[in-house]
Backbone as CSV, one residue per row, in Angstrom:
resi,resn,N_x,N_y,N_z,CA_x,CA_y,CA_z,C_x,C_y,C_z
1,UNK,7.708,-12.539,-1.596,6.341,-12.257,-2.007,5.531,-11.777,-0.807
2,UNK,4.882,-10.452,-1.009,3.932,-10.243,0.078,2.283,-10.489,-0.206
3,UNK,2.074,-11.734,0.488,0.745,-12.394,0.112,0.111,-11.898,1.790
4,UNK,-1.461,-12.041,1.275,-2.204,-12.047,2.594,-2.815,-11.112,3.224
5,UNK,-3.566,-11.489,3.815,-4.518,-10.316,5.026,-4.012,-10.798,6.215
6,UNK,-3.531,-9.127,6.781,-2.646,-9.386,8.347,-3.971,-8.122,9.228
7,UNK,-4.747,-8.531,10.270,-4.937,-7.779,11.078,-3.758,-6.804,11.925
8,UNK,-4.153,-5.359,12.151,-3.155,-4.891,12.815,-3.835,-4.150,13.934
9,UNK,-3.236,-3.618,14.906,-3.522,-2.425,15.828,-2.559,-1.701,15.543
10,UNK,-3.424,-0.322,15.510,-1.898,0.825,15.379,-2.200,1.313,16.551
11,UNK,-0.616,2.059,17.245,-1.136,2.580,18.699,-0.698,4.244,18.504
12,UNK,-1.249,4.503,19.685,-1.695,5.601,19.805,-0.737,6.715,19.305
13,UNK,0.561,6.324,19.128,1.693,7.252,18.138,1.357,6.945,17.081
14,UNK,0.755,5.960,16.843,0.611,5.911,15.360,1.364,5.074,14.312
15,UNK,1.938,3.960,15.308,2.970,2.836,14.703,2.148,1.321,14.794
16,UNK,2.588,0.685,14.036,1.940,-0.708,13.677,3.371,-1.719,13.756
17,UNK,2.620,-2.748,14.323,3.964,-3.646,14.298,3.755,-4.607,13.192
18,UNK,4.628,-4.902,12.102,4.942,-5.319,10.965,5.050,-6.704,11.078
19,UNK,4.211,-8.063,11.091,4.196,-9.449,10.668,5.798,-10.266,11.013
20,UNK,6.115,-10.758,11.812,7.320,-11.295,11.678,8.023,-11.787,10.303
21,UNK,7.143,-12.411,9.890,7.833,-13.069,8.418,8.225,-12.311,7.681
22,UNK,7.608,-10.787,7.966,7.652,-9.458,6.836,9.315,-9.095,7.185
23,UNK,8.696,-8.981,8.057,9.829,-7.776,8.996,10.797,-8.849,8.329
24,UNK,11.317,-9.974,8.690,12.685,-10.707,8.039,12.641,-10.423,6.388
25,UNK,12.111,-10.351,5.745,12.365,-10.186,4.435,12.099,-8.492,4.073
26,UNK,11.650,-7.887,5.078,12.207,-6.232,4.437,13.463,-6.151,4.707
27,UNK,13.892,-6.700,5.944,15.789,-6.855,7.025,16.119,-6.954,5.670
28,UNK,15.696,-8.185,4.952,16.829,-8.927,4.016,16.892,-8.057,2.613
29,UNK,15.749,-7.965,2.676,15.815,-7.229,0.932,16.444,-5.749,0.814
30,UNK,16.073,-4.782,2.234,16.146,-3.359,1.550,16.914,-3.112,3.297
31,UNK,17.787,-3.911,3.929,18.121,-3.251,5.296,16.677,-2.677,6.143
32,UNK,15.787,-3.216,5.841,14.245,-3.029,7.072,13.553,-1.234,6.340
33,UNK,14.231,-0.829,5.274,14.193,0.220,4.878,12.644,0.421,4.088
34,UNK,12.053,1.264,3.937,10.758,0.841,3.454,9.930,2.509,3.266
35,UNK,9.251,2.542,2.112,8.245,3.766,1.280,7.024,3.601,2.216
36,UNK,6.465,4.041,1.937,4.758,4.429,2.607,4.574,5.684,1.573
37,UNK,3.501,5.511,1.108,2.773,6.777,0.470,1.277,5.740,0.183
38,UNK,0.571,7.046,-0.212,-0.757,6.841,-0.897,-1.143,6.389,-1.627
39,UNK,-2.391,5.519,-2.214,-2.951,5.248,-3.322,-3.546,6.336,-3.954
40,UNK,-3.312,6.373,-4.910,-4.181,7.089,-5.718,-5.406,6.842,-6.038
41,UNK,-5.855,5.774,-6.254,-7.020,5.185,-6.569,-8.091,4.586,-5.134
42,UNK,-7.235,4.531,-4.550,-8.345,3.867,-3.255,-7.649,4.945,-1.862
43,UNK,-8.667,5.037,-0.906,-8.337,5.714,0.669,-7.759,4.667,1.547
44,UNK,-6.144,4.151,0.998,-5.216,3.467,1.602,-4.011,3.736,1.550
45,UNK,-3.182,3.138,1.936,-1.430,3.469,1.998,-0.766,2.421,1.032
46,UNK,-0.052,2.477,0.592,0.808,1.578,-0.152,2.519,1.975,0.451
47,UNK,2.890,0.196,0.887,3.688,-0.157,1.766,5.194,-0.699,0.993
48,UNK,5.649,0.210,0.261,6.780,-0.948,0.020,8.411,-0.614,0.328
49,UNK,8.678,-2.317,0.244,10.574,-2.239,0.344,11.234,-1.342,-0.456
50,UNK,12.509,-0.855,0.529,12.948,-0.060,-0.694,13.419,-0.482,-2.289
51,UNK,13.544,-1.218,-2.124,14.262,-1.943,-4.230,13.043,-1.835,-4.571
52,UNK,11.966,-1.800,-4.492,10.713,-1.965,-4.919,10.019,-0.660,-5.370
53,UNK,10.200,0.442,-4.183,9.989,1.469,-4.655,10.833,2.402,-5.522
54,UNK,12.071,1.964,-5.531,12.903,2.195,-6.369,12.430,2.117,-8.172
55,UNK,11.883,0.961,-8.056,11.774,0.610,-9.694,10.022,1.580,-9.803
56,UNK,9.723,2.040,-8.823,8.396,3.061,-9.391,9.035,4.233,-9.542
57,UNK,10.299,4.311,-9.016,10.205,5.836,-8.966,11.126,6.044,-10.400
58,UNK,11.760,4.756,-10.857,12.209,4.486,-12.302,11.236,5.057,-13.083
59,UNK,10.004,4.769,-12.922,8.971,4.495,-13.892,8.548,6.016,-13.850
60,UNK,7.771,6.647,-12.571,7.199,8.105,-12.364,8.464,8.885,-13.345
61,UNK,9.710,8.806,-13.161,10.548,10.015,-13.715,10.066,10.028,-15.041
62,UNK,10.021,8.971,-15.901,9.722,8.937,-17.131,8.055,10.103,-17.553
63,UNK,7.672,9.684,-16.370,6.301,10.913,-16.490,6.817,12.246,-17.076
64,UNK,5.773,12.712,-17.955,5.551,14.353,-18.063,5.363,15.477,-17.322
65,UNK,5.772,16.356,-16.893,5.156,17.423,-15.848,4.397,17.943,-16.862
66,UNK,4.161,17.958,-17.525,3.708,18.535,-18.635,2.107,18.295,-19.294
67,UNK,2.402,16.948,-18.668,0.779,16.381,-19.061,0.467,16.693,-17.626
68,UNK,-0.763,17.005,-17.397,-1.449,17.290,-16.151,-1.833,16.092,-15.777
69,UNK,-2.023,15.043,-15.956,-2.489,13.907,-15.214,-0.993,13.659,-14.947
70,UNK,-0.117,13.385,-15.811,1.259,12.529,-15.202,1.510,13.164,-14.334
71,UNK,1.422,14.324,-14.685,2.039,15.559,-13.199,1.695,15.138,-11.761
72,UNK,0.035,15.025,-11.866,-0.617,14.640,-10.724,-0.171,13.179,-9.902
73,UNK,-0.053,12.154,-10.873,0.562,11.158,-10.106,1.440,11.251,-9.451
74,UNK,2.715,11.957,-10.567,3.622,12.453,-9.384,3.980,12.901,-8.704
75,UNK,2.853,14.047,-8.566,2.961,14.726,-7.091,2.354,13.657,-5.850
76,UNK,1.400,13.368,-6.438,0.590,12.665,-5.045,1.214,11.550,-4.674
77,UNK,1.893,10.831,-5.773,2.958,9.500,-5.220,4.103,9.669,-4.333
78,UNK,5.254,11.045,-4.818,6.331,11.457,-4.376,5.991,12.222,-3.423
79,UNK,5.172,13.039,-3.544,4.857,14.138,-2.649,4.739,14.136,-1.134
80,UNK,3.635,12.499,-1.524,3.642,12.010,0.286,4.377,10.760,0.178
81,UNK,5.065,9.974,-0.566,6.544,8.891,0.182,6.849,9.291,1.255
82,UNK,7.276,8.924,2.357,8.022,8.762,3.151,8.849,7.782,3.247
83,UNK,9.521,7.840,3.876,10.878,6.644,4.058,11.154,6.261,5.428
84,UNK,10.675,5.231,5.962,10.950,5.181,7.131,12.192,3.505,7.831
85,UNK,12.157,3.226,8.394,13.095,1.944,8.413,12.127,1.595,9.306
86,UNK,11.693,-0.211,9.450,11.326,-1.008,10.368,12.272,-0.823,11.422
87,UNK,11.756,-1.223,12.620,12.483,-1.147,13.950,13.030,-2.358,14.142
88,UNK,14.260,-3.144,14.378,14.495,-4.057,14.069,14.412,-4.748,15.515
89,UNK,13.969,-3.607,16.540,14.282,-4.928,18.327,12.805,-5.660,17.755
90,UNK,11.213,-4.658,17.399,10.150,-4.982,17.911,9.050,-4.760,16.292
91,UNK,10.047,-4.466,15.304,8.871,-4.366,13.940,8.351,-3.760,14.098
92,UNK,8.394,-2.512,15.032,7.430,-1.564,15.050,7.496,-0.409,13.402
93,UNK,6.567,0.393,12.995,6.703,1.368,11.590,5.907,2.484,12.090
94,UNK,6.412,2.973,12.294,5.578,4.948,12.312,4.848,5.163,10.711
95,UNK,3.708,5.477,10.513,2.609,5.755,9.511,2.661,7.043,10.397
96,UNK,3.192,8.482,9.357,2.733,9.737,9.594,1.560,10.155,9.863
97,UNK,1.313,11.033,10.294,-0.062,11.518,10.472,-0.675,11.911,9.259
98,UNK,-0.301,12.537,8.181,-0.998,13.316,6.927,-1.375,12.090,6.325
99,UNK,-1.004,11.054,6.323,-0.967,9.732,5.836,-2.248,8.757,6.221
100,UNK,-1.870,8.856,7.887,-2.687,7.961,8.676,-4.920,8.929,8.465
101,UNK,-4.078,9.958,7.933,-5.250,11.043,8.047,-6.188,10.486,6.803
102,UNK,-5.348,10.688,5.659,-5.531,10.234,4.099,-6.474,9.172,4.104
103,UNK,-6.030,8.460,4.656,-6.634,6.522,5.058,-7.167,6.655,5.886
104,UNK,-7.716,7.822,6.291,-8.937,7.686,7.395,-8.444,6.394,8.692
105,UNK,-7.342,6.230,8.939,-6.519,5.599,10.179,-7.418,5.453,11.221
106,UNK,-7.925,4.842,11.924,-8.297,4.510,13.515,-7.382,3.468,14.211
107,UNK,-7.707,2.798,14.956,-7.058,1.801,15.606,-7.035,0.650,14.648
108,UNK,-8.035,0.128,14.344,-8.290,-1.128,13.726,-7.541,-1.058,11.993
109,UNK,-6.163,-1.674,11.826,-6.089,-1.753,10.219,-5.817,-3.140,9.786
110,UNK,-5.722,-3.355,8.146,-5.547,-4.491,7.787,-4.297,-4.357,6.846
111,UNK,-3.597,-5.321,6.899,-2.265,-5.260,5.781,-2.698,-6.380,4.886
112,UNK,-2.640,-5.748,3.730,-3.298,-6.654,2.461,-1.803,-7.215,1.495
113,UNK,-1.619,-7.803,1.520,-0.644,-8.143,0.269,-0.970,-8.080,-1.118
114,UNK,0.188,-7.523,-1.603,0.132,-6.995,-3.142,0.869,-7.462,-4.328
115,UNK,1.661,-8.548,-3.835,2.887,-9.648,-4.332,4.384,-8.453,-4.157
116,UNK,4.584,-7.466,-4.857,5.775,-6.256,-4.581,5.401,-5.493,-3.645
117,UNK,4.218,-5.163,-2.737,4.189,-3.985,-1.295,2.501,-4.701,-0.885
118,UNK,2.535,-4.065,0.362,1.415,-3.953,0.997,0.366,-3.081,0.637
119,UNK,-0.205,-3.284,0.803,-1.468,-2.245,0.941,-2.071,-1.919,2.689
120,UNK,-2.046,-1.022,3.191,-2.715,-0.699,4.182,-3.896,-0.180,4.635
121,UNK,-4.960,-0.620,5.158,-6.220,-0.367,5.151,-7.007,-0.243,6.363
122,UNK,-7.867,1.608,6.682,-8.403,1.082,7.744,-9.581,-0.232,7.603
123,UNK,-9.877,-0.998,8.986,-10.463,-1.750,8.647,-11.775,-1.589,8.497
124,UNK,-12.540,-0.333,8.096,-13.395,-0.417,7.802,-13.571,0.167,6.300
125,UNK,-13.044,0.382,5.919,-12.405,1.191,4.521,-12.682,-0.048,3.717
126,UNK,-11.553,-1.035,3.902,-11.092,-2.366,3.782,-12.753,-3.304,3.424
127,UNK,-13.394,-3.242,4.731,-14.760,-4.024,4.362,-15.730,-3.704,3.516
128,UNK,-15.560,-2.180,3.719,-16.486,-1.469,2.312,-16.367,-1.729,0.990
129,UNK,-14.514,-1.649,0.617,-13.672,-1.671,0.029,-14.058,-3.646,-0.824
130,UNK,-14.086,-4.437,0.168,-14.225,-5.851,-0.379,-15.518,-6.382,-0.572
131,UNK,-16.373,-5.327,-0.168,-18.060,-5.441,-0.367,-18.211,-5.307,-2.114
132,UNK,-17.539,-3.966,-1.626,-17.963,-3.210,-3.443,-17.482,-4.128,-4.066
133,UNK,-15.960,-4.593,-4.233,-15.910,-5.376,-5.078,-16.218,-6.414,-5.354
134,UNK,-16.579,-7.563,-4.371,-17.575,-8.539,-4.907,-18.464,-8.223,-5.350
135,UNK,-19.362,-7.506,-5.274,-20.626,-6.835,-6.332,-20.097,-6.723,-7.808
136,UNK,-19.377,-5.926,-7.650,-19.030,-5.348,-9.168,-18.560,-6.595,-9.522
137,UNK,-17.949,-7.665,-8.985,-17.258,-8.957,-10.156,-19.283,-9.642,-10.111
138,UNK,-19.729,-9.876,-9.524,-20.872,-10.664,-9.638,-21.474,-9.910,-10.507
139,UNK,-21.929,-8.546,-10.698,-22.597,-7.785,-11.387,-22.851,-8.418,-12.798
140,UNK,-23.609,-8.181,-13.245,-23.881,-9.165,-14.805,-23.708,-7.968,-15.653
141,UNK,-23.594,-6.559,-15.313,-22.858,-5.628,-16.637,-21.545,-5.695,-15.857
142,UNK,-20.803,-6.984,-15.512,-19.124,-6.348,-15.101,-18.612,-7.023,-16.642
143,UNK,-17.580,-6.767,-16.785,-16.997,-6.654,-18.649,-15.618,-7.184,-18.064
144,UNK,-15.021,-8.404,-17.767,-13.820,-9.012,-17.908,-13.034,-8.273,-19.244
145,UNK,-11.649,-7.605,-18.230,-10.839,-6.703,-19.320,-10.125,-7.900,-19.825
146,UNK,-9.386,-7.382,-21.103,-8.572,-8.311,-21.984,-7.730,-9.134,-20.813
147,UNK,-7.056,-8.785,-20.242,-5.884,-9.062,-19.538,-6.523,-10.230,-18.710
148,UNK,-7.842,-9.995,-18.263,-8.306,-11.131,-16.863,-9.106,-12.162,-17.680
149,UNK,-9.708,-11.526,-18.924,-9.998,-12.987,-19.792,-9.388,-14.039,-20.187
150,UNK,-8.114,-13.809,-19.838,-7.684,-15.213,-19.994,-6.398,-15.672,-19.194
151,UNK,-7.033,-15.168,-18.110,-6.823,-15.853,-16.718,-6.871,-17.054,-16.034
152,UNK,-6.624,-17.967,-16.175,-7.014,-19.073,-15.886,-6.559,-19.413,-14.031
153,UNK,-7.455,-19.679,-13.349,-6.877,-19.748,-11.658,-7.396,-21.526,-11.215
């Protein structure tokens, strides 16, 4: 399970060193092997093992090229994947540049856990990002969807 907020520094190539606890369970699950691509919905990266990205890319084939939105997901999902392997002396991960660009990248990021991948965030993206959404849940027109109404935590 990838739970949690991990502060990171990325350096000046543009690599981040990956959480110890992580780094042993990407080793274990996918050989340190691991996706990076984009969100679609937010100006972040989405981080996952390979078996993991495997079962999306199960899912994208089933898409339409045909419908113009499915199309679009799958360009922008597949389009920018990359595949890179953790470094196994030092956990270091290279985040491309078109990528690091996307996510508006500086020095300062945060690794968010997603229970199946990370999320990667600059950290100011990230604070904007957790502003808005406490508003919108406090908001008194926010509308609990079916699914979170009966949520119990």
């Amino acid at each position: 399970m990838l739970r949690g907020s991990h502060s990171l520094t990325m350096d000046d190539k543009g690599r981040i060193a990956i959480p110890t606890r992580y780094r042993d369970l990407f080793q274990e699950e996918s050989d340190g092997v691991v996706i990076c691509t984009i969100s679609v919905n937010q100006r972040c990266l989405m981080l996952y093992p390979l078996h993991e990205w495997e079962q999306v890319e199960r899912k994208l084939i089933k898409l339409s090229d045909m419908d113009p939105q499915q199309s679009r997901v799958k360009r922008l999902l597949l389009g920018n994947a990359n595949e890179a392997e953790i470094d196994k002396k030092n956990g270091r991960l290279l985040i491309p540049a078109p990528l690091r660009n996307y996510a508006r990248m500086q020095k300062q990021l945060l690794l968010s856990g997603r229970i199946n991948k990370f999320e990667i965030w600059a950290q100011e993206e990230w604070d904007k990002q957790m502003e808005d959404d406490i508003l919108a849940m406090q908001s008194p027109d926010s509308e609990l969807s079916p699914a979170l109404q009966g949520l119990s935590l």
